[in-house]
C-alpha positions in Angstrom: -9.7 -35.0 8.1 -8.4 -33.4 11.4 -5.3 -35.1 10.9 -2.7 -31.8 10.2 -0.3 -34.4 8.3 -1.3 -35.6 4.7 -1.8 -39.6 4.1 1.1 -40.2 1.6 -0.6 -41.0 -2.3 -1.2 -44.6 -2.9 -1.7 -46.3 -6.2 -5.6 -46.1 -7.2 -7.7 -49.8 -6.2 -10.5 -48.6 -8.2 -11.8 -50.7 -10.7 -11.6 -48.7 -14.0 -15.2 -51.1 -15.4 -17.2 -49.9 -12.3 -16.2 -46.4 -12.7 -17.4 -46.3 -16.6 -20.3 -47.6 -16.1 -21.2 -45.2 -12.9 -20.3 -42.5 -15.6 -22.5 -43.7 -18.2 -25.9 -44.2 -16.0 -24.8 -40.7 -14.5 -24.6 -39.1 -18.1 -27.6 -40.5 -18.7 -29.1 -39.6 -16.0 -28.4 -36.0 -16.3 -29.5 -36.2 -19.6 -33.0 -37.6 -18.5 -33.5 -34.4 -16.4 -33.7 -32.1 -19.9 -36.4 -34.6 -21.0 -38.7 -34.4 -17.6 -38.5 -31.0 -17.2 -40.1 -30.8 -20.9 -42.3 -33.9 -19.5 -43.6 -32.2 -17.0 -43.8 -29.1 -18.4 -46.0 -30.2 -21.2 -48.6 -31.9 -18.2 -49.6 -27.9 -17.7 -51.3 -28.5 -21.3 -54.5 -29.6 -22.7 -54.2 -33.0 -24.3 -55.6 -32.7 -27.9 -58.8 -34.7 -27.5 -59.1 -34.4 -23.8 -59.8 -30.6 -22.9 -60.9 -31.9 -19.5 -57.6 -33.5 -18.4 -56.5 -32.3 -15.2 -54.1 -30.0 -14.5 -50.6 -30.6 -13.6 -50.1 -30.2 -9.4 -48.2 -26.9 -8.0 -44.7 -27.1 -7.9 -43.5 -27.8 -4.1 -42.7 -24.8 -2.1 -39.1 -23.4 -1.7 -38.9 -25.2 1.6 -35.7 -23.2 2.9 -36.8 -19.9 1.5 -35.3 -16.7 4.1 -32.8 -19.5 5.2 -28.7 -19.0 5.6 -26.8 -21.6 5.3 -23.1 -22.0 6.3 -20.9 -24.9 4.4 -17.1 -25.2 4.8 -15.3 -27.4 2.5 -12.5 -28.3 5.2 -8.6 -27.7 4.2 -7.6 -25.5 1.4 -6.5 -26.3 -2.2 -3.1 -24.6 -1.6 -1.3 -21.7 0.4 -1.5 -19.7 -2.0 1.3 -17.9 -0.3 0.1 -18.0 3.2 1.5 -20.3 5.9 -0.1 -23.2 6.8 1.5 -23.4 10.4 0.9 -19.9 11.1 -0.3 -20.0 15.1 -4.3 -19.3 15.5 -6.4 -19.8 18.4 -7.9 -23.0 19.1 -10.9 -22.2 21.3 -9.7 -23.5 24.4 -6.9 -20.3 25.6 -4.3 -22.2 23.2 -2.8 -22.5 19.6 -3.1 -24.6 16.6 -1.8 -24.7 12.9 -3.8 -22.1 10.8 -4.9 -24.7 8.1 -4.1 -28.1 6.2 -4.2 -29.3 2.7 -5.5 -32.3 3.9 -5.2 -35.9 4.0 -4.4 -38.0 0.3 -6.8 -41.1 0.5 -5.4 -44.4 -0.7 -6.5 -44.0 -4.3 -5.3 -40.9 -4.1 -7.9 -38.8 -4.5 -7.3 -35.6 -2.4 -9.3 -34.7 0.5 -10.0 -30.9 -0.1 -11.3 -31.6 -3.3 -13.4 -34.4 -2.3 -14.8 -32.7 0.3 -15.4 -29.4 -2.5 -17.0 -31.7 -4.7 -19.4 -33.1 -2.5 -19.9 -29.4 -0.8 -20.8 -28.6 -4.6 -23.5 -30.8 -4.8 -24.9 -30.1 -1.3 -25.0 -26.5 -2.1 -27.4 -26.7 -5.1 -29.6 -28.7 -3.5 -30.1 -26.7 -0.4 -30.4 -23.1 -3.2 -33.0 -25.6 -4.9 -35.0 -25.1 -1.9 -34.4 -21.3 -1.5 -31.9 -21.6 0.8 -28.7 -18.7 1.2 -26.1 -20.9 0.8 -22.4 -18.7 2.3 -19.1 -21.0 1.7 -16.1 -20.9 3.6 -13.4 -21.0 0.6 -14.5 -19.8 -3.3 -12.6 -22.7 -5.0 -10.5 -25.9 -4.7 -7.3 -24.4 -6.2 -6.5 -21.2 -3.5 -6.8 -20.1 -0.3 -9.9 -19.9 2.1 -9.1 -18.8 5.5 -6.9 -20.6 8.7 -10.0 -22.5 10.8 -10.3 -19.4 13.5 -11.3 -17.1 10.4 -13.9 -19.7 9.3 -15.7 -20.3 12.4 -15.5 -16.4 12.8 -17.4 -16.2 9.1 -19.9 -19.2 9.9 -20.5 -16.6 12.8 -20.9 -13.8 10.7 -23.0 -15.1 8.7 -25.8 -16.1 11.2 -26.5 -19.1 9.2 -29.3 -21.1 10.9 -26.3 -24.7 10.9 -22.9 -24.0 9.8 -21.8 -27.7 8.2 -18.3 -28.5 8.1 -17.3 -31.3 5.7 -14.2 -33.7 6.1 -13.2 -37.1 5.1 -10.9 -39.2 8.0 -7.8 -40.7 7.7 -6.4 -43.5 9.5 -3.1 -44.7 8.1 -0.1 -43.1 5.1 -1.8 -46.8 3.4 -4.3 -49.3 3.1 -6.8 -49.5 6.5 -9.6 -51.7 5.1 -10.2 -52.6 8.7 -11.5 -48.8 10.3 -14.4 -47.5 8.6 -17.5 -45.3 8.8 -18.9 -41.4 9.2 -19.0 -39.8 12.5 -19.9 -36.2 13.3 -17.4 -34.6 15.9 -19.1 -32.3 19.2 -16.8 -30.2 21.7 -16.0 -31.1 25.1 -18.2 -28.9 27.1 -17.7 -26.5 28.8 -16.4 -24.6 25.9 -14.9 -21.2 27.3 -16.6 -18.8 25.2 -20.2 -18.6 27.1 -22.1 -18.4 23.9 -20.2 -21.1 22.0 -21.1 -23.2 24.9 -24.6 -22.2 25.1 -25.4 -23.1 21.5 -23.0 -25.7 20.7 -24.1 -27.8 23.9 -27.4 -27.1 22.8 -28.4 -26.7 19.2 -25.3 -27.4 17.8 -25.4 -31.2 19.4 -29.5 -31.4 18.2 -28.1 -30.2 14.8 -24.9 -32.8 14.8 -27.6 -35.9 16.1 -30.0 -35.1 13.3 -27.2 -35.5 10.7 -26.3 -38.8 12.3 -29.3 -39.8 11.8 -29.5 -38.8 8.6 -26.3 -40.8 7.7 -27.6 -43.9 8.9 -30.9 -43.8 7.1 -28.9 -43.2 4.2 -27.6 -46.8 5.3 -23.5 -45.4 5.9 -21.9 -47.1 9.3 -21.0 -45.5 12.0 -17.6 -45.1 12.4 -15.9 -48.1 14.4 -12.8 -46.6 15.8 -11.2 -43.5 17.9 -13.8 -43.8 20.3 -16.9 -42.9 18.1 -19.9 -43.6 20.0 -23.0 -44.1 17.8 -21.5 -41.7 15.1 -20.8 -39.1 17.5 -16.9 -38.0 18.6 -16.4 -35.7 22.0 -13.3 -33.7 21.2 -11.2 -30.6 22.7 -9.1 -29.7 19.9 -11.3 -29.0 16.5 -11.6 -25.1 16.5 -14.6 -24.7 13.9 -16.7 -26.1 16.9 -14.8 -24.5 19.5 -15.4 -20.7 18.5 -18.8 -21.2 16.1 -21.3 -19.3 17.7 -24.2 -20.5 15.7 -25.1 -23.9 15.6 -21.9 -26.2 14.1 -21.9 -29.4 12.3 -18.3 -31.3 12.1 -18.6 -34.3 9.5 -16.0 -37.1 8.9 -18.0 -38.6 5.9 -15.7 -41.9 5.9 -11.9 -43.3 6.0 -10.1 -42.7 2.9 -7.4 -45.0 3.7 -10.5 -47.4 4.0 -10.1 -48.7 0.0 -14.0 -49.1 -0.7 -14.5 -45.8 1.2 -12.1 -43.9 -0.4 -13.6 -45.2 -3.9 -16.7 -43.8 -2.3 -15.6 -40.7 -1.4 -14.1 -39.8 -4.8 -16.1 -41.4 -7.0 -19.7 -39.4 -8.6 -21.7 -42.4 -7.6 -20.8 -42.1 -4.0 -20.6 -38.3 -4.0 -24.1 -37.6 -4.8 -25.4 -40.6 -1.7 -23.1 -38.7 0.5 -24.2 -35.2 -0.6 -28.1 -36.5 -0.4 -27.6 -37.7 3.0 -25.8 -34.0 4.2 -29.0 -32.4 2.3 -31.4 -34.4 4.4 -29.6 -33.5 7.7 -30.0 -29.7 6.9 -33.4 -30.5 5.8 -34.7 -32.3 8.9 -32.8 -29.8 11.7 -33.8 -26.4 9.9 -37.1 -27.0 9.1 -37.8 -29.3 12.5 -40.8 -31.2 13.0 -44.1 -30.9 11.5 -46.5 -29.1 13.9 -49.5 -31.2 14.8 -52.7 -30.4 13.4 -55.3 -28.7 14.9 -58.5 -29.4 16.1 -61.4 -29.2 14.1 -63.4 -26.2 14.8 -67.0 -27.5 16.2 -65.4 -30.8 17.4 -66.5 -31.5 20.6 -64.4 -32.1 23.3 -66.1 -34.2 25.9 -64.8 -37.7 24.4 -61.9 -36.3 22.9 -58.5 -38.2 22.6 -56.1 -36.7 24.0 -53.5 -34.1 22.1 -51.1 -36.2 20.3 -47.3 -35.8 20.9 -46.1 -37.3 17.9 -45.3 -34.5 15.0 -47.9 -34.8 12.5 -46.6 -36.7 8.6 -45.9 -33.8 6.5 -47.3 -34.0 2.9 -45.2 -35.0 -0.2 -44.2 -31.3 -0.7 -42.6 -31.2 3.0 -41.7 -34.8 3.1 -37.8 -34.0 2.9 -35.6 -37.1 1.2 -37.0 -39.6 3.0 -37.0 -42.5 0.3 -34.7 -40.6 -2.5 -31.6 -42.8 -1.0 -33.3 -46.1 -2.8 -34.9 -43.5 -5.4 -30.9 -42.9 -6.2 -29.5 -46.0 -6.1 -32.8 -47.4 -8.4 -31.9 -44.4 -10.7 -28.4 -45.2 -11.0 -28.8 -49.1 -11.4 -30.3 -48.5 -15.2 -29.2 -48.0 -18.1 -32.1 -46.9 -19.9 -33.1 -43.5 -20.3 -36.7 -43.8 -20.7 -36.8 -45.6 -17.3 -34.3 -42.7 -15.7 -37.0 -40.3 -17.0 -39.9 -42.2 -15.4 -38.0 -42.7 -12.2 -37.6 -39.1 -12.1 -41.3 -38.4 -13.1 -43.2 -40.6 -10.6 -41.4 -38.2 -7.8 -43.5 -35.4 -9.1 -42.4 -32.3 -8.1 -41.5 -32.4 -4.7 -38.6 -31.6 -3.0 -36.3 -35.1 -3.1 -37.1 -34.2 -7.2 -35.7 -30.8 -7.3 -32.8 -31.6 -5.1 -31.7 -34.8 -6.5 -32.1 -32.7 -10.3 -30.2 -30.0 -9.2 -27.1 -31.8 -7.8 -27.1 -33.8 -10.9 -26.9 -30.6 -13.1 -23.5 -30.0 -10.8 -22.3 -33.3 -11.3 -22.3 -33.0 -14.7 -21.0 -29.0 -14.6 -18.2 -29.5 -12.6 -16.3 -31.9 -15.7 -16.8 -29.0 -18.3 -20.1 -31.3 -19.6 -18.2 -34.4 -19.6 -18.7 -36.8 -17.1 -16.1 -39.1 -16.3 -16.1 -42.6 -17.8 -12.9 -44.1 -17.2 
């Protein structure tokens, strides 16, 4: 939310059925992952009466190992004793308020833990991969910085995509009619040469590449304030305005929009939003695959020509292509054993791990106890 007045609390529309039984398939799901590791675990073994069964394929590589990356969970917790209107730069030679608590969406779930949560989730995925994962603010209940200290520290950190994460706000209540993600790039020129440089460059390959990764995960594009195919040209957002390595600004939906506010806060919706972030980071840090080369005593006389189009990369580089279906397949059950097999057919590759990973969070960040209504 970019918005620097909160929404005001509205009673909750959430339906208290769906969100038990989102919490059971999730507990069970998360209990499915003990029972695959051992499953797959156990595939390194000889089968008693088949000495000659084949071994169980490599693990897929750490696909983000040597990586940095920068996530800020926008708005704080609290003030923690600081002022929130305290004067900072803004980018552009002028001033803005230091830092918000954010919006309240019309269930009332809280925007700077919503966007914490799903931060959460997005972080142990990308450490799944090997990735350095720096964050902007250490919890959901203090203080993390006004916006010019956090694009100074996404700076600092020489992440390869620093990935700010917000929810929108349209209206104090309901809004059912505005809804959608869109990721917000600075009106260029930016003053600060550098900031310019990379955020006109990188920083809008990086912000496209998460759009796209937002629509494959089958979320609209925003249909308001001038969003133009999930992308928002603004002046006045600081964390793109003084980020000097390439910035990511995400408005993952409208939480006065009730079905995307039930989206936003709910574990379900979380982990589809934090898969879709995950792929984004994916695709823009590790790029396209390279194309193969030719083979070595291939003639060259009736070659075809080079071919432009970046080679299919193998199961173990394939990113999360197909884990948004994967997800909603896995959620849709209620019965272990098929939660396990789901699991299992996706081998060890990397939609596996990550997808394992952020449901260990999920069930970590209740104390153990997912939420069942």
């Amino acid at each position: 939310m970019t918005n620097p007045s909160p929404a005001t609390p509205i009673e909750s529309t959430n339906d208290g059925r769906r969100a038990k039984a989102g919490g059971r398939r999730l507990r069970l799901a998360v209990a499915a992952v003990s029972a695959v590791s051992l499953a797959v675990g156990s595939m390194t073994m000889s089968t008693i009466g088949a000495p000659q069964a084949a071994a169980a394929p490599l693990p897929a590589p750490k696909v983000l190992v040597g990586k940095t990356i920068f996530l800020d969970p926008g708005h704080q917790g609290s003030a923690a004793g600081h002022s929130l209107n305290a004067q900072v730069p803004d980018g552009r030679g002028g001033k803005k308020d230091c830092q918000t608590t954010g919006a309240t969406a019309v269930n009332g779930a809280k925007e700077h833990t919503v966007n914490w949560q799903i931060t959460q989730l997005v972080k142990s995925g990308l450490e799944s991969q090997g990735a350095r994962v720096v964050l902007s603010r250490p919890d959901d209940s203090g203080w993390g910085g006004c916006v010019d200290q956090r694009a100074a520290a996404a700076s600092r950190s020489g992440a390869a995509v620093a990935v700010s994460l917000h929810a929108d706000s349209t209206t104090a209540g309901a809004d059912a009619s505005k809804k959608g993600f869109h990721m917000i790039v600075p009106t260029l020129p930016v003053p600060d040469a550098t900031v310019n440089r990379v955020q006109g460059g990188e920083g809008r390959k990086a912000s496209s590449t998460m759009r796209d990764a937002f629509v494959k995960a089958g979320f609209p594009a925003a249909n308001y304030a001038g969003v133009d195919n999930g992308i928002q040209t603004r002046s006045d957002i600081a964390a793109v305005n003084l980020t000097k390595v390439p910035a990511v600004f995400i408005e993952m939906g409208n939480l006065s929009n009730p079905a995307e506010a039930a989206a936003l806060s709910g574990k379900d919706g979380q982990l589809k939003y934090a898969m879709a972030i995950t792929d984004g980071i994916l695709n823009y840090v590790r790029g396209p695959a390279a194309a193969p080369a030719p083979a070595p005593n291939a003639g060259t006389q009736n070659a075809a020509p080079p071919s432009t189009t970046p080679a299919p990369q193998g199961d173990s580089d394939a990113g999360l292509a197909t884990v948004i279906p994967f997800v909603q397949q896995l959620l849709g059950t209620d019965d272990p054993a098929a939660i396990a097999q789901l699991l299992l057919g996706q081998g060890q590759d990397v939609s596996a791990e990550v997808l394992k990973a952020m449901l260990t969070v999920i069930y970590g960040l209740f104390g153990g106890k997912l939420p069942i209504g």
